[in-house]
N, C-alpha and C positions, 0 to 999 in steps of 0.2 A: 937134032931131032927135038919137038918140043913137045914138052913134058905135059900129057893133058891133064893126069892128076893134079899137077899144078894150079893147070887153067882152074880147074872144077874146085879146089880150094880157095882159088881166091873171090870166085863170082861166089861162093858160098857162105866167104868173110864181109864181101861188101854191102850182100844182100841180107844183112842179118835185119830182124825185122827190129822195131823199135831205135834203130837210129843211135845205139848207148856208145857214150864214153866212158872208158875206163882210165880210171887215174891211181896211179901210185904213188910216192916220193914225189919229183919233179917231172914224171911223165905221164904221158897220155895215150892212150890208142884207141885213135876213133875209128868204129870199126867199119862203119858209114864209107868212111873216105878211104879205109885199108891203109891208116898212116899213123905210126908213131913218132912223137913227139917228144921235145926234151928240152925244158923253157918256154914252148911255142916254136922250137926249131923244130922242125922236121929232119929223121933218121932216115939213113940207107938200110932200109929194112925190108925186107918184101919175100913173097909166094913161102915155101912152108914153116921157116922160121916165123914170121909173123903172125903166121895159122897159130901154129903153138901156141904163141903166146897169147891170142885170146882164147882158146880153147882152156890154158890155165887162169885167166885174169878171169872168164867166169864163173870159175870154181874156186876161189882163193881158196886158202886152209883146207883143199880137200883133193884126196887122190887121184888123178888124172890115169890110168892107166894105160900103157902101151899100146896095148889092143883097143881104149876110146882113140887113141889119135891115131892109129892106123886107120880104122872106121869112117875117121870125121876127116883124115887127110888125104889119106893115100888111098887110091880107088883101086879095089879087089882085079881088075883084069889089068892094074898096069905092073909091067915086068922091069921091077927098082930091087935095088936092095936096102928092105925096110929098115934092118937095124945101121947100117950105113946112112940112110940119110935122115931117121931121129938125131943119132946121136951127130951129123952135124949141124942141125937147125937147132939143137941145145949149144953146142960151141957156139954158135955166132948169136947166139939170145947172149948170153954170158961177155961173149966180146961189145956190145954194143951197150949192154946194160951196167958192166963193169963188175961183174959178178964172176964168181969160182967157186967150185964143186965143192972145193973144204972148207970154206966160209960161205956158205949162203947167205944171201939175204935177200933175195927175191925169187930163185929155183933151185928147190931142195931133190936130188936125187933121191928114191928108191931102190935100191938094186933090186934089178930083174921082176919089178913090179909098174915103177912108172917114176912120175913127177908129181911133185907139189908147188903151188905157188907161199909162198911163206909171207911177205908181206903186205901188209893193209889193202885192199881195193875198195877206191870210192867210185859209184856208179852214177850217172848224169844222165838224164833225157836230154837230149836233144830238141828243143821245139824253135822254132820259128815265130817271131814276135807276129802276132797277126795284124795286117796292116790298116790303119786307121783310114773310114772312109772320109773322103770331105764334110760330107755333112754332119761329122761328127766335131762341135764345139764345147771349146770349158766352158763349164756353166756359170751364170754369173751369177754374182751374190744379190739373194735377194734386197731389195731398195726398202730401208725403215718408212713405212708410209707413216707411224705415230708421230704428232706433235709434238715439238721440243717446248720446255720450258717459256721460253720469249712466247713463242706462237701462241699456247694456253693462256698467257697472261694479256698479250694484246686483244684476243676474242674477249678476254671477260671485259678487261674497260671500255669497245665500244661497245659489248651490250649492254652495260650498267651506263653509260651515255646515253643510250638511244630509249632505255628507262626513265631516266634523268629528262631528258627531251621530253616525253610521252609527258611525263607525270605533269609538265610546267603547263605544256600545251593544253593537256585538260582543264586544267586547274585557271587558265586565262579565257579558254573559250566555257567553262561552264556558267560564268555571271551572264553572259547572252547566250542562251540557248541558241541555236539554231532556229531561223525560221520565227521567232519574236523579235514584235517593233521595239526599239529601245521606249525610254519611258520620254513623253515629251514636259517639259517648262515651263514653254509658254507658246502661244498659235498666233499666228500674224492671219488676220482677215483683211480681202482687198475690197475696195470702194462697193458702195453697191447702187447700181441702179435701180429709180424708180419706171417698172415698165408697167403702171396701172393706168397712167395718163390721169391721176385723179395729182393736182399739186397738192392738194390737203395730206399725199403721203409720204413728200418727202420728207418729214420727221422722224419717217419710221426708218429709212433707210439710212439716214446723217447718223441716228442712236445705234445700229447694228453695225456700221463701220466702225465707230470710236468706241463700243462694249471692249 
């Protein structure tokens, strides 16, 4: 016959909300996945022993009572014997944990009141790395646009060159101005005729050639 309290404890361990790991010493009980662990090995642990045990790893250092884990495990219309099967899902927390009643060191009895958990519990979210989309690239490092040393020194000498140039150029073209005749010497004059038909003038034109 199968135990529905059972069932209903465990959809109720797996479905716990927030996804938490509980860790002590070397284990773990993810309650997500309803699995205790032990190095990362996985234990033979399951339905209301394993209830328990998160039902105390919630509560560390605090009282757990009888009457919470009947509540939270065993469901009021099923016909079990409650104190029978507490105090077995306590023996087999104990056998698998390595733990006894006269030395606790992870489930401290109460008589006739409940349980305690006695050892450290560290609690863990759960989250899921969220997955990088393609279009997401490392950014790269911005490119020094400033001039390096060399660069600033080569701009200054050929501007102090093209200065240099400037100043020569002016200083060769200002003796001729622009658009003035140079200064002339001397004039060469060619032959000249006489076109009066008088010969008494070719005198005058023999002396204007040779002037």
């Amino acid at each position: 016959m199968i135990d529905s309290a059972n069932l209903l404890g465990v959809d109720m361990l797996t479905s716990a909300p927030g996804a938490r790991v509980l860790r002590f010493d070397d284990f773990e009980l993810d309650v997500r996945a309803g699995e205790l662990r032990k190095h990362g090995v996985k234990l033979h642990l399951q339905g209301q022993p394993l209830q328990v045990l998160a039902a105390l790893l919630n509560r560390p250092c605090d009282l757990v009572t009888r009457e919470e884990l009947r509540a939270q495990i065993w469901a009021v219309d099923t016909f079990v014997d409650f104190d029978h099967g507490l105090h077995n899902a306590i023996a087999r927390l104990r056998e698998v944990l390595g733990d006894s009643a006269e030395t606790p060191r992870y489930i401290e009895t109460l008589p006739r009141r409940g349980y305690r958990f006695i050892a450290p519990v560290d609690r863990a979210e759960t989250q899921s790395p969220s997955p990088s989309t393609p279009s997401e690239r490392p950014r790269e490092a911005p490119v020094d646009l400033r001039p390096t040393r060399s660069r600033t020194f080569l701009a200054a000498t050929i501007l102090t060159l093209l200065v240099i140039g400037s100043a020569v150029w002016l200083a060769h073209t200002g003796a001729h101005p622009a658009g003035a005749a140079p200064r002339l010497n001397s004039i060469a004059v060619l032959p000249l005729d006489n076109l009066s038909g008088d010969p008494s003038e070719d005198f005058f034109a023999d002396g204007m050639t040779t002037s």
